[in-house]
C-alpha positions as CSV (number, residue, x, y, z in Angstrom):
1,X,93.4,86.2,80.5
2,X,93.7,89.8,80.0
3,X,90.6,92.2,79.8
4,X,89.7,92.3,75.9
5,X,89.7,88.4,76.3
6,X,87.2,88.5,79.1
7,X,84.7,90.5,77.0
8,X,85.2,88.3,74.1
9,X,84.3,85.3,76.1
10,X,81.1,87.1,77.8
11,X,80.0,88.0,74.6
12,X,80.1,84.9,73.1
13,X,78.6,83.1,76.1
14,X,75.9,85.4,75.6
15,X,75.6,85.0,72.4
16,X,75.4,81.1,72.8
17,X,72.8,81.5,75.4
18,X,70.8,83.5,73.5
19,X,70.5,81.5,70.4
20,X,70.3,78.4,72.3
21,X,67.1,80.1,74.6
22,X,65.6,80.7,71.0
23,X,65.8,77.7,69.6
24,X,64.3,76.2,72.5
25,X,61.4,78.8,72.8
26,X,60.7,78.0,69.2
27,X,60.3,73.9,70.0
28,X,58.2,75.1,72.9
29,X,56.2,77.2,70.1
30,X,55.1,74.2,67.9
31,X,53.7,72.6,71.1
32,X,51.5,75.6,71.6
33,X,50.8,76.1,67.9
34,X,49.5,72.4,67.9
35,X,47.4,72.6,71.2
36,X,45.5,76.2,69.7
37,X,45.0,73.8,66.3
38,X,44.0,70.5,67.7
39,X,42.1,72.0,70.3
40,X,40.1,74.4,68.8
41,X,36.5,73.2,69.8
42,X,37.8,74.6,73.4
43,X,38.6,78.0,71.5
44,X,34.7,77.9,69.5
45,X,33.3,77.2,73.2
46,X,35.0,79.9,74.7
47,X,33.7,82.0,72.1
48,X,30.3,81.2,72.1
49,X,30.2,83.0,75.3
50,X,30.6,86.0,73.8
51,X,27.6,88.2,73.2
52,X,28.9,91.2,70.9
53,X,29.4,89.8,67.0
54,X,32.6,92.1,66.7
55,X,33.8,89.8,70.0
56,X,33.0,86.7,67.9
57,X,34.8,88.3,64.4
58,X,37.7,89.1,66.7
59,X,38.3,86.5,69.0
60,X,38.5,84.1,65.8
61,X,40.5,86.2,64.0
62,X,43.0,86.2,67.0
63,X,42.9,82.8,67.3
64,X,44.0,82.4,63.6
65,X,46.1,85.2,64.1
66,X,48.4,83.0,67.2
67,X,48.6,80.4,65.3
68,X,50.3,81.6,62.4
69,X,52.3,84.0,64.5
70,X,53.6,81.5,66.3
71,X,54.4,79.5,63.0
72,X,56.2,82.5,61.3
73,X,58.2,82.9,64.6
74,X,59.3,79.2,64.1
75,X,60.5,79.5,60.6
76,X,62.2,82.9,61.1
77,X,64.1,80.8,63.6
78,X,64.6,77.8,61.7
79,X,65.9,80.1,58.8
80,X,68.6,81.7,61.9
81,X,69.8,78.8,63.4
82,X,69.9,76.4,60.6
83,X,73.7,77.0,59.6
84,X,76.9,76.1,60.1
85,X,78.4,78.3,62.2
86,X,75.2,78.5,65.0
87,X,74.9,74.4,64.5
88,X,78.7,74.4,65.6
89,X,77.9,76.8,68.6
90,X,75.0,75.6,70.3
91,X,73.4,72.2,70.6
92,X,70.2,71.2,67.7
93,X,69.1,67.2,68.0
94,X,70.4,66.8,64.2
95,X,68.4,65.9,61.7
96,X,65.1,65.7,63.8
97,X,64.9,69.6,64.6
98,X,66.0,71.2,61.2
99,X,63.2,69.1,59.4
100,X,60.7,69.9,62.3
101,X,61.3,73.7,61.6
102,X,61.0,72.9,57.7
103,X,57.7,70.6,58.6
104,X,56.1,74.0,60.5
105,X,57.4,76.5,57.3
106,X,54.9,74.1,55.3
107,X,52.6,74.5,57.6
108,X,52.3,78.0,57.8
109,X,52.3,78.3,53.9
110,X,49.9,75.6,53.9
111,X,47.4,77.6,56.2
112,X,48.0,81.1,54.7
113,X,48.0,80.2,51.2
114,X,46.3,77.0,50.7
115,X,42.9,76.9,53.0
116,X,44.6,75.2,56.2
117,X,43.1,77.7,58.0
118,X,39.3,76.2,57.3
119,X,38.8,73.9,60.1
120,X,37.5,70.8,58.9
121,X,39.1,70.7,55.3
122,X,41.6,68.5,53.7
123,X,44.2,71.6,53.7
124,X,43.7,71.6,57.3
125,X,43.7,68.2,58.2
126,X,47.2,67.8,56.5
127,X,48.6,71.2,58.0
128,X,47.5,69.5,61.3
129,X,49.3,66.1,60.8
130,X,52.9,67.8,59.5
131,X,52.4,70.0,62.4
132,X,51.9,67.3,64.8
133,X,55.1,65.4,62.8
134,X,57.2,68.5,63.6
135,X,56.3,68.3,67.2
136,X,57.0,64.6,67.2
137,X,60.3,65.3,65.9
138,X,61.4,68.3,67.9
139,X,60.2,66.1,71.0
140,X,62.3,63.4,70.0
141,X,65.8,65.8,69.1
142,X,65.3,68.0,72.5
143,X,64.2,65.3,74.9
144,X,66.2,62.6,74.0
145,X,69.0,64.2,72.1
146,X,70.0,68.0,73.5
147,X,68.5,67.2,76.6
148,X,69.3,64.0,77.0
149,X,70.5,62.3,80.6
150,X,73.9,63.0,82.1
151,X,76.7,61.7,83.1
152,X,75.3,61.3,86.4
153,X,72.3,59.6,85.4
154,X,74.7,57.2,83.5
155,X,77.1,56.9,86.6
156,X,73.9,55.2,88.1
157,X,72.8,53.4,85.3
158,X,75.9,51.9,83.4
159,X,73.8,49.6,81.4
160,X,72.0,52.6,79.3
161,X,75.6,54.5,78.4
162,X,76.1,53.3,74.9
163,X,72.7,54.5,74.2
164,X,72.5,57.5,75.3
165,X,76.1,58.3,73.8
166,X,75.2,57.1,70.2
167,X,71.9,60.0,70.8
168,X,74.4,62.2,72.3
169,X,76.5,62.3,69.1
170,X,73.8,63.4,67.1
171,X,74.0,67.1,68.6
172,X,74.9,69.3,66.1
173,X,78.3,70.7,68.4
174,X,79.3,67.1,68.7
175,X,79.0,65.8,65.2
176,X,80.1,68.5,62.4
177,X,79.8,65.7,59.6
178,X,75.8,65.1,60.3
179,X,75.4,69.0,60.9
180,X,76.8,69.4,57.2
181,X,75.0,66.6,55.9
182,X,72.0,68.5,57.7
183,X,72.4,72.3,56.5
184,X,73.5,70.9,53.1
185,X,69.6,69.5,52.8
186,X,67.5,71.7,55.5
187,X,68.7,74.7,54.5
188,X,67.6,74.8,50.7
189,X,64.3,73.4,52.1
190,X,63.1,76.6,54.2
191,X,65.0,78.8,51.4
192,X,62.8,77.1,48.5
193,X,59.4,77.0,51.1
194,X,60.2,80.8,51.8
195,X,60.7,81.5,48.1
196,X,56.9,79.6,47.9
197,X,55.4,81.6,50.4
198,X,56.6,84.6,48.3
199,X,55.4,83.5,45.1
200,X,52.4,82.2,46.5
201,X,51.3,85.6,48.3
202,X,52.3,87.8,45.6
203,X,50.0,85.4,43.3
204,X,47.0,85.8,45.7
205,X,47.6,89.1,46.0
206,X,47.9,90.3,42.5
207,X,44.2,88.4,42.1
208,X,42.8,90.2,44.8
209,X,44.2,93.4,43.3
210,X,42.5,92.2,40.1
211,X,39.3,92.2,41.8
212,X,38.9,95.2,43.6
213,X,39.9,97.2,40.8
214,X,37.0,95.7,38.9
215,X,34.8,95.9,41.4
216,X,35.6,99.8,41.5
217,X,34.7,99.7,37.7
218,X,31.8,98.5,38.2
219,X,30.7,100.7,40.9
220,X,31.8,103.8,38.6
């Protein structure tokens, strides 16, 4: 192995390790996204500690804030690693972590753009349950599929190797058919849910554009 070789193999164990990392800190994401949704009556009591109102104003607007950050961050990365050539390089529990990333795009449209953000309403109660699917499903692909046990775990226990090899073969470097099968379907899903989000901001925001120039008209 001569010198240019060496680099090329550093740099794409880095590059493997890096995308991998990500699309592991994004699973970890939808956890925390859930927790900050499903637990915000902890976040309200924290707040009503608070004596100033601007604390209030901001500590709920930062709360919202985390939550859709962390939500954006999550479809950003489902957008990266969801193709063929990442899929082929790293290891994604196919088909239960693409449609988790879709699931959490939704979200995030759904609670920009819909009124998911009102605790309480129906927006928000279905923004909570596809969230809570996605985390059910990127739970499901990284615990029992990417992560699932190895060869010696199944050295000890012979009895469970079929198993775990049938959820082994759903990774998306050992299985290039279901990882097609998986882009071909996941892929146009967070294209047309970011193409939604686009339409659906430029909609509210032409309205609100709307407004405050009447608003100035009236105030002339």
């Amino acid at each position: 192995m001569n010198q240019e070789q060496l680099g090329h193999g550093i740099q794409k164990g880095l590059e493997i390790w890096s995308l991998q990392s990500l699309c592991d800190l994004a699973i970890l994401a939808g956890f925390a996204a859930l927790a900050l949704m499903a637990g915000r009556i902890y976040l309200e009591r924290l707040k009503s500690q608070l004596t100033l109102r601007v604390a209030k104003e901001t500590w709920e607007s930062l709360a919202d804030l985390l939550v859709d950050g962390l939500l954006a961050g999550i479809a950003l990365v489902g957008l990266l690693v969801t193709n063929m050539d990442i899929m082929a390089d790293i290891k994604i529990g196919l088909p239960f972590v693409p449609v988790a990333f879709v699931l959490m795009a939704v979200t995030l449209v759904v609670r920009l753009f819909h009124g998911g953000s009102v605790v309480g309403s129906k927006a928000w109660v279905v923004a909570l349950g596809l969230l809570a699917l996605g985390c059910l499903l990127n739970w499901f692909g990284f615990t029992f599929v990417m992560e699932g046990a190895g060869d010696e775990y199944v050295d000890l226990h012979p009895s469970s190797k079929a198993f775990w090899d049938g959820l082994e073969h759903l990774r998306s470097n050992k299985n290039p058919d279901l990882a097609m099968a998986t882009f071909r379907v996941a892929s146009p899903a967070l294209l047309l849910v970011f193409v939604w989000a686009v339409m659906a901001g430029g909609v509210r925001t032409v309205r609100w554009a709307g407004k405050q120039a009447s608003a100035q008209n009236k105030s002339r």
